[in-house]
N, C-alpha and C positions, 0 to 999 in steps of 0.2 A: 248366267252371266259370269264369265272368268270375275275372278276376285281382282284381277292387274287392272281393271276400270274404276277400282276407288282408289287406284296411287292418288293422292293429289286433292281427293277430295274435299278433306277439311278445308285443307289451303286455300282451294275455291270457296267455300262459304265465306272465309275472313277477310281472303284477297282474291278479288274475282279478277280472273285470267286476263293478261293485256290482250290488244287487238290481236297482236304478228305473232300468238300463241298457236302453235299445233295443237290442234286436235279431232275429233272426227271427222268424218268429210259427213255424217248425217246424223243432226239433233232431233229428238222429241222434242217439242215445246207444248206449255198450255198456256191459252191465254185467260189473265184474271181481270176481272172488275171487280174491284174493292170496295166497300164500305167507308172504309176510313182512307186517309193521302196517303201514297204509292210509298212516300218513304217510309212512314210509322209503319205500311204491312209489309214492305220487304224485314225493315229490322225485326217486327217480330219472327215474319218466316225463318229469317237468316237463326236467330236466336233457338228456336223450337231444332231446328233441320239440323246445326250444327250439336243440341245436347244428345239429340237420337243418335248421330250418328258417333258422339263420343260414347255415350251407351254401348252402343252395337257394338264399340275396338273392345269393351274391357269385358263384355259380356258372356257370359254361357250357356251356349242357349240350348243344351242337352238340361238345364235344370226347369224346373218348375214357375218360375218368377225370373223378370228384371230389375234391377233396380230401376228406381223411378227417382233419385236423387239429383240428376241432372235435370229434369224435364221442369220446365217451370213453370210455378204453380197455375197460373191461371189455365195453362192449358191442358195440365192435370188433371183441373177441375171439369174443363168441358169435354174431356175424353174419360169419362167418367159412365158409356154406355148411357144409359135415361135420362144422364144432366142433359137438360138446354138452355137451359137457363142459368147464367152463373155472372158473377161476379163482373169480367171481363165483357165490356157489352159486345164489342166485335168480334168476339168468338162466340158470344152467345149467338148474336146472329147469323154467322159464318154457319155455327151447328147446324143450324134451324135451317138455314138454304141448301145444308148437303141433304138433310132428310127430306125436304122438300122436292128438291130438282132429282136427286139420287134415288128415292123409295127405297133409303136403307136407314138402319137404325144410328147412333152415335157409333164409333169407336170405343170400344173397351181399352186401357191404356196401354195394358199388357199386350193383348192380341198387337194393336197398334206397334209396340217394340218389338214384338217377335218377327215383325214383317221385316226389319233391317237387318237379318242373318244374313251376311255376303253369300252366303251358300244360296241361298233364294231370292235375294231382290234381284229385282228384272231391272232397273235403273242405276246410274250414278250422277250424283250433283256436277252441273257445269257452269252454270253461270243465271243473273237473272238480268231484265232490262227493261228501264221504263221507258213504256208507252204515250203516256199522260198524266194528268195529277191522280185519276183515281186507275189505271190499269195499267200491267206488267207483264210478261214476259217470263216466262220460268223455261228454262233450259237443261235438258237431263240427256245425257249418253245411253241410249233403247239399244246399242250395237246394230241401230238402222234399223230397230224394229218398229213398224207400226201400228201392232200391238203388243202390250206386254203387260204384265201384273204391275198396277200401280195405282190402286184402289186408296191404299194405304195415304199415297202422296196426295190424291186428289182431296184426301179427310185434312192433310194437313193445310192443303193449302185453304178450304175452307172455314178451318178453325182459327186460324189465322185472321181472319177476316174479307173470306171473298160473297162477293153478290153470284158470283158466278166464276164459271171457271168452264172451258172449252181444250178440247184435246184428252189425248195427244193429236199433234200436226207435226206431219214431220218438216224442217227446214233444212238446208243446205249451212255447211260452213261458215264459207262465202255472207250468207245472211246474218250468220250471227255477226262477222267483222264488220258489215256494213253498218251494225246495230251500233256499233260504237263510233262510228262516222257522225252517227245522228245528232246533234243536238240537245234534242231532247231525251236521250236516253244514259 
């Protein structure tokens, strides 16, 4: 993926993009059922998404390690590879459903950081939108792909707190603007 697809990107986590915004004509989306209310999981999402990807601008990822001083702790804690159990209970459970539904192990935190090298992620953050009180809407820039490395993402959004989580699907522009139409979104 060109690196010119995370212009903008933080900004979208902090201020997510007005309706009459350009941008792609085809989004990935996944859709999440959450464990805990759609607000407290977006804010942790937004929170977690946003320190990765301030990691990723300042990082070097020709060395051995990232720092891990942005990432916060609880989610630290459950991307800790064999943690499932931790402190945060909706990440604990979020863990416990990716290795469940997934038949993979936790994320190691590292591996998990090394995945946000602009040079290799297959995705860029665009926007999220609620569905209902416990499900949302996550929207990523795939450059219209229908598949693409994003294994990574799917951990986070699990650690976060999801029961589940579907996609990628891809959507139309068009649908993302309507999403803001919505009421409940």
């Amino acid at each position: 993926m060109s690196t010119s697809k995370f212009v903008g990107e933080l900004e979208r986590i902090d201020f997510p993009p007005a309706k009459g915004v350009e941008g792609p004509p085809v989004f990935a989306t996944f859709l999440v059922t959450a464990n805990v209310d759609a607000v407290d999981y977006v804010t942790k999402f937004r929170a977690v998404l946003s320190a990765a990807i301030r990691t990723a601008n300042q990082a070097d990822f020709d060395s051995e390690t990232i720092p891990e001083t942005l990432i916060p702790d609880w989610f630290a804690e459950v991307t800790r590879g064999s943690v499932v159990v931790g402190r945060d209970h909706a990440a604990s459970s979020g863990s416990q459903q990716y290795v469940s539904r997934r038949g993979e192990d936790p994320w190691e935190l590292q591996d998990w950081l090394f995945c946000f090298d602009p040079q290799l992620r297959g995705w860029a953050w665009w926007d999220v939108t609620q569905l209902s009180n416990d499900a949302v809407l996550l929207w990523v820039d795939s450059s219209g792909e229908p598949a693409f490395p994003c294994e990574e993402f799917r951990w986070l959004a699990y650690a976060c707190g999801a029961k589940n989580v579907e996609g990628p699907l891809l959507r139309r522009l068009s649908e993302w603007q309507q999403s803001h139409q919505d009421p409940t979104t």
